[in-house]
N, C-alpha and C positions, 0 to 999 in steps of 0.2 A: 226374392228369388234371384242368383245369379244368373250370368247370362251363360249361355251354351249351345253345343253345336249338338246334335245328335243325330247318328248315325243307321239305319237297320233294314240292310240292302236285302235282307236276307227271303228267299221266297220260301213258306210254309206251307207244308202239304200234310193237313193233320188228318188222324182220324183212322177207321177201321180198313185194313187191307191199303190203309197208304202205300206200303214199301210195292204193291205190284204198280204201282204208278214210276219207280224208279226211271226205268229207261228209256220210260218215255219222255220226264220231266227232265233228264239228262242231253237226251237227245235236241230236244225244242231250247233247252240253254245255248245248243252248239259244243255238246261235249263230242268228241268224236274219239278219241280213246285216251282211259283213264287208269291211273295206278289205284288199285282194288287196297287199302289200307282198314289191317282189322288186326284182332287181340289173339290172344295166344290160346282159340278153341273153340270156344261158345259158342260162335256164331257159325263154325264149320260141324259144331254138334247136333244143334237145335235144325238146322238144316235152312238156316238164314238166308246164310253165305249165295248156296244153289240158289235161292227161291228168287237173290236180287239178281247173279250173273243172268237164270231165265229171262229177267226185264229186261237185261242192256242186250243177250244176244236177241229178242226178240224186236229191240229199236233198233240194232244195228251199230252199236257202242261198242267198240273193241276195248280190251283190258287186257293190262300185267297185275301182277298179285303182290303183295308184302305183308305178309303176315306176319304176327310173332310180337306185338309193339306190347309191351307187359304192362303194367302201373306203373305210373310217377316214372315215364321213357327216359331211358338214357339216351344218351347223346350218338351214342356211336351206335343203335339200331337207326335211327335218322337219319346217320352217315349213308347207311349201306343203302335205307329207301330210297336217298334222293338219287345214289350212280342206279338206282334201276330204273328210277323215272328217266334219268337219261339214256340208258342204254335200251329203252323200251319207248322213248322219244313220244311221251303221253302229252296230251294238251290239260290235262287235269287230276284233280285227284279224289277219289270219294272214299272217304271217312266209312265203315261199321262197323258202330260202335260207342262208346262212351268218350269223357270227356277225355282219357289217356291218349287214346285212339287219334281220337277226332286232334287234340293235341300236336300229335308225332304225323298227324297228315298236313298241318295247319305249318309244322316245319319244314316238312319235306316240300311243301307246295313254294315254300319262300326259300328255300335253301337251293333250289336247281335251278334257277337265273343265274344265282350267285358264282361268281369264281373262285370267292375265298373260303372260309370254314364255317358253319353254319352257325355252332356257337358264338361266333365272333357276333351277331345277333345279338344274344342272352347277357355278354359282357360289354354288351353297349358299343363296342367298335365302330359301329357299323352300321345305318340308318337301312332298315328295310323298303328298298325301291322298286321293287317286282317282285311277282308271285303268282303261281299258276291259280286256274279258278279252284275252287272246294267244293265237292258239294257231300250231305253226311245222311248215312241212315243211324238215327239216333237208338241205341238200344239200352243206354245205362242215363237216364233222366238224374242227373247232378251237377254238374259242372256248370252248366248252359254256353259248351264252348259250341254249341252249334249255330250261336248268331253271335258270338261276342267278339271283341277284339282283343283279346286275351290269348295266352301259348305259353306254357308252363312245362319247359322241360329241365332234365337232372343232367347232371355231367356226374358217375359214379368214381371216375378218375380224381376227383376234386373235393368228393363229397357237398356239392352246391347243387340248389334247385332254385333256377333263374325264369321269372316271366317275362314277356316283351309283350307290346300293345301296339295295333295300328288297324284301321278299318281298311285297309289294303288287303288282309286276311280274313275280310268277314266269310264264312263260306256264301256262295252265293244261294245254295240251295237246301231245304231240309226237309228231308223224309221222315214222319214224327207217327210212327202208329202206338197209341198206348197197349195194344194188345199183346206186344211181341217182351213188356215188361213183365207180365203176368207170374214168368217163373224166375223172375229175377230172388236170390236170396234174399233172407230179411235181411243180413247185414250191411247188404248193399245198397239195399231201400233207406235204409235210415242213414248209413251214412250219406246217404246222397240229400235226403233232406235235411240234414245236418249243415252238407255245404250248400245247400240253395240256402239257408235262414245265413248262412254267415256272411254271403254274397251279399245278400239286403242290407244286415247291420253293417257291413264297411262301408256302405253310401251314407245308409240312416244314421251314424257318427261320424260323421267326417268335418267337424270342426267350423260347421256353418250351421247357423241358427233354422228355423221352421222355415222347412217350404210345403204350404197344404197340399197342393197338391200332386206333387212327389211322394210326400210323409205318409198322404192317405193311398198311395199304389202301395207302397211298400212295405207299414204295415198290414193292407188289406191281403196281400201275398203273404205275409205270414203265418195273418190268422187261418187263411185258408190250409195252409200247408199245415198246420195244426191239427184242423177237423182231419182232413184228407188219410195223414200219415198212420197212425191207429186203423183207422178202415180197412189201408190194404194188408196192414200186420196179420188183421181179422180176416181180411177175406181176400188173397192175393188178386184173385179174378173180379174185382170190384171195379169195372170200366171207369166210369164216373170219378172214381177214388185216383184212380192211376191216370187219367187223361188232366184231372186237376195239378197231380204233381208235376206231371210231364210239363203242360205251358206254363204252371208255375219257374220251373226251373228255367226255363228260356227268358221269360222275362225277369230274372232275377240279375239275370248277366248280359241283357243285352244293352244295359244303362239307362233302362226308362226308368228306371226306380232311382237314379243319381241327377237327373237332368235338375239344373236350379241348383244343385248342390256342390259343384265342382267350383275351386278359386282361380280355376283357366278354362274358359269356355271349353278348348279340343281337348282337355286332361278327362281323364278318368273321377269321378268324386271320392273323396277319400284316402286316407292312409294307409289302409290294409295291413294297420299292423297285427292283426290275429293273423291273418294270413304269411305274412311276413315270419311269425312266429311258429307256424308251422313247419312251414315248407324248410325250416330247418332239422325239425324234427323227421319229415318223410325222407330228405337227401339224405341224410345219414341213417336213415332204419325204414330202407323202401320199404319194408313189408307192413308199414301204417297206410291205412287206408288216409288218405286227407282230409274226410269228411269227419272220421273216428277221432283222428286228432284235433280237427277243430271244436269236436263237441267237449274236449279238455280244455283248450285255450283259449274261446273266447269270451266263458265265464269268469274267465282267470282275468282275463285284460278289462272287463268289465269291472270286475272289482277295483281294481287298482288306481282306472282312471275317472271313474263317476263323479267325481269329486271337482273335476274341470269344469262339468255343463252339467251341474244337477238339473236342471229342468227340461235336456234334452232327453235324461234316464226319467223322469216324472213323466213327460209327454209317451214316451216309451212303454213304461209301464201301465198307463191310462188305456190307452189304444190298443195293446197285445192282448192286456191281462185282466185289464176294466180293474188295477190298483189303484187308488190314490191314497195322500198321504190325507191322516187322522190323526186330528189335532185333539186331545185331550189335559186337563187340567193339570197331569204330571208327567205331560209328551209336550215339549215344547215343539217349534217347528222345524229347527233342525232336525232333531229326533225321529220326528214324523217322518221328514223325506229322506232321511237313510236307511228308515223302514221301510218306506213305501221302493226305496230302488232296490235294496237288500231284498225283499220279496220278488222282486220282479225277475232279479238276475237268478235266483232260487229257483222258481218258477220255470225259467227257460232250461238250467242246465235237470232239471228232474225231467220236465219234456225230453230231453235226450235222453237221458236213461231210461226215462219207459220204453224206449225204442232197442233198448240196448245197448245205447253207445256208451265207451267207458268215461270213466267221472276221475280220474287220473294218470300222471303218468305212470305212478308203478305197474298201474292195469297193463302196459304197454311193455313192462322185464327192465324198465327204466331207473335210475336213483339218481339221486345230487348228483355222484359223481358224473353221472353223464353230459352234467350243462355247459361246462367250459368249452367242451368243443363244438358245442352247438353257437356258443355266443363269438365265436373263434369266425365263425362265416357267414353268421347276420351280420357284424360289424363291415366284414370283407363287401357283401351283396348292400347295405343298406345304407352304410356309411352309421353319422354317429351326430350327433340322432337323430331320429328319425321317427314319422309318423305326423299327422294333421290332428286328431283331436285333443291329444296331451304329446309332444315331443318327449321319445324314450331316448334314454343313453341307456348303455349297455348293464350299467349296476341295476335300472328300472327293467331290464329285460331279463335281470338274473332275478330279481326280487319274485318276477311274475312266473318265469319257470318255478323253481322253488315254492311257490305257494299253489304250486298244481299238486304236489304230493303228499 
C-alpha cells in the first residue's frame, strides 16, 4: 500500500425527504445567500426547484438563480454564472443537479475570487487558490462530483473538455435523497452507472500492484452496482435499488476506492486514460452522454492494455465475475489467462449493453474518419504519452479508437 492523504470534508444528508432539510442544513453551514445553479428544466418541471427555494426561504437563505448549465458545460455559460454571483454578491453556491450541474457550480464557485479567466483554470495557468463554499442537491446519481475533487468543463470554442482537481472545491455539503431519482430515464440510469464502474476501474488499474483493502472497496462497489442497476430498469421505484446506486456513486469518486493506490500521496490514483479518451469524444459531439461513451471505451482500453499487468486483469476478473483461468491439457497457461481476462472484459461490456449502453462508435453517427481530430486535442490536453498503467502515444490512442468500430 502506498502512502496517501485522503481527503472527504463533505457532510451527507441521505435518505427519504432529505432535500426538505436543505435550508436548514444551508443555513447551520453559515450559508447566508446563495447562487441557485441547476440544468436546463427538470428540476423546474418536476417541481424540485420550488420544493428546495421553500427550504432556504423558510431558513432565511437568500438566493440568485442560474439556470440553463446543459451537459458536458461550456465554458462561456460559467462565464456569465460567475458575473451573477458577483453582481448578486452570494457567499456561496448550491449545486441541483447532476454531475454537469454540480460541475459548472464547482466553476463558478472557483472562478469569482478570480480576476483572470476561469478557463485559465482548465489550461493549468493557474493554481486554484480560493473558492466560494458548495453545497449540491444531488438528482442525477453518476458523476460522484458531489464529494469529489474533480470539475470537468468543455470550452466549444476550442473543441477541448479539460478537468482540474483540488479539495479546495470539495462541496461542503450534500443533500442525497434517492427518491427524487425514481423518474429519472433509463438512459440516464445506465449511463450513470456506466460512469460510476469507470470511476472505480481508473483507481483499480492504475499501474500499482494489490492493495486488499482498497481492491476489496472497490470491487465490492461494483459488484453491488451490478445487482442494483437491472432492479431499478425493473422497477424504477425500487428504493433500496436506487439508494445503492446513489452512495455507490459517491464513493466511487470521492477517492476511498484509490487510497494506497496513488504514486504521490496528494495525487489522484490513476491514469484515467478511458476517461482521457472520452472526453475527447464528448468535446467535440456534446450530445454524448459520458457515461454512454465510456461504456464504448473502456472495453476498448482494456483490451489493448491487459497485457501490462495480467494479474491485475486475473484479480479483476476473480473478484467481479468469480472467472479464473482453466488450465487444461491443450490450454496452456497463457491461454488460460487471456481467456480468463477476455471473458471478464466480455463480461463487463455485455453488462452495459443490457443496460442499453452502446457497444460502439458507429452507434454514436461516428467513422474512422472522425479520429484525427479527436487525437488532434488529446495529444494538445494530455501531452504524449500518457497514462499510468500502460504509457499511450497517440498511434496507441488511434489503434484503440479504431478498434471501438
Amino acid at each position: 500500500m502506498n502512502d496517501f492523504v485522503f481527503c472527504s470534508p463533505t457532510k451527507f444528508v441521505f435518505g427519504r425527504d432529505a432535500i426538505d432539510q436543505t435550508g436548514a442544513e444551508l443555513a447551520a453551514a453559515g450559508f447566508g445567500k446563495v447562487l441557485l445553479v441547476y440544468g436546463q428544466g427538470s428540476v423546474v418541471r418536476s417541481g424540485l426547484l420550488d420544493r428546495v427555494k421553500a427550504t432556504l426561504d423558510a431558513a432565511g437563505v437568500s438566493y440568485a438563480e442560474a439556470g440553463g448549465a446543459r451537459p458536458n458545460p461550456d465554458v462561456s455559460w460559467v462565464r456569465e454564472a460567475i458575473e451573477k454571483a458577483r453582481t448578486e454578491q452570494v457567499d456561496g453556491v448550491l449545486a441541483i443537479g447532476g454531475g454537469s450541474v454540480i460541475d459548472a457550480a464547482k466553476a463558478t464557485a472557483f472562478g469569482v475570487p478570480y480576476q483572470g479567466d476561469v478557463w485559465d483554470f482548465f489550461v493549468k495557468k493557474q493554481p486554484i487558490e480560493a473558492c466560494l463554499p458548495i453545497a449540491v442537491v444531488l438528482t442525477i446519481p453518476a458523476a460522484g462530483s458531489e464529494a469529489s475533487s474533480s470539475c470537468v468543463i468543455s470550452c466549444d470554442a476550442e473543441n477541448r473538455k479539460l478537468g482540474t482537481n483540488g479539495d479546495i472545491f470539495r462541496p461542503k455539503l450534500a443533500i442525497m435523497d434517492p427518491r427524487v431519482t425514481f423518474t429519472l430515464p433509463t438512459y440516464q440510469t445506465a449511463a450513470g452507472v456506466t460512469d460510476m464502474i469507470a470511476h472505480i476501474c481508473e483507481r483499480y488499474f492504475s499501474g500499482v500492484g494489490a492493495v486488499p483493502v482498497t481492491d476489496n472497496i472497490a470491487t465490492g462497489l461494483i459488484v453491488a452496482l451490478m445487482e442494483a442497476a437491472p432492479r431499478v430498469l425493473e422497477q424504477p421505484d425500487d428504493y433500496d435499488a436506487r439508494a445503492t446506486i446513489m452512495w455507490a456513486g459517491t464513493l466511487a469518486h470521492n477517492d476511498i476506492a484509490g487510497c494506497g493506490r496513488s504514486l504521490v500521496p496528494t495525487a489522484r490514483a490513476g491514469g484515467w486514460e478511458s476517461h482521457a479518451l472520452e472526453h475527447e469524444l464528448s468535446a467535440h459531439h456534446p450530445e454524448i452522454t459520458h457515461g454512454a461513451g465510456l461504456a464504448v471505451v473502456m472495453p476498448a482500453w482494456m483490451r489493448y492494455v491487459w497485457k501490462s499487468d495480467p494479474q491485475r486483469f486475473l484479480d479483476f476478473a476473480s473478484d467481479v465475475f468469480g472467472i479464473e483461468p482453466v488450465e487444461e491439457e491443450f490450454c496452456p497457461r497463457d491461454e488460460a489467462i487471456e481467456d480468463a481476462v477476455t471473458a471478464a472484459i466480455d463480461e463487463l461490456q455485455a453488462f452495459f449493453r443490457s443496460l442499453g449502453m452502446p457497444a460502439t462508435l458507429a452507434d454514436f453517427g461516428l467513422s474512422p474518419a472522425d479520429i484525427d481530430p479527436l487525437l488532434e486535442t488529446l495529444k494538445a490536453s494530455k501531452g504524449e504519452p500518457f497514462g499510468a498503467f500502460q504509457k499511450l502515444t497517440m498511434e496507441d490512442a488511434r489503434a484503440i479508437y479504431l478498434s471501438m468500430f
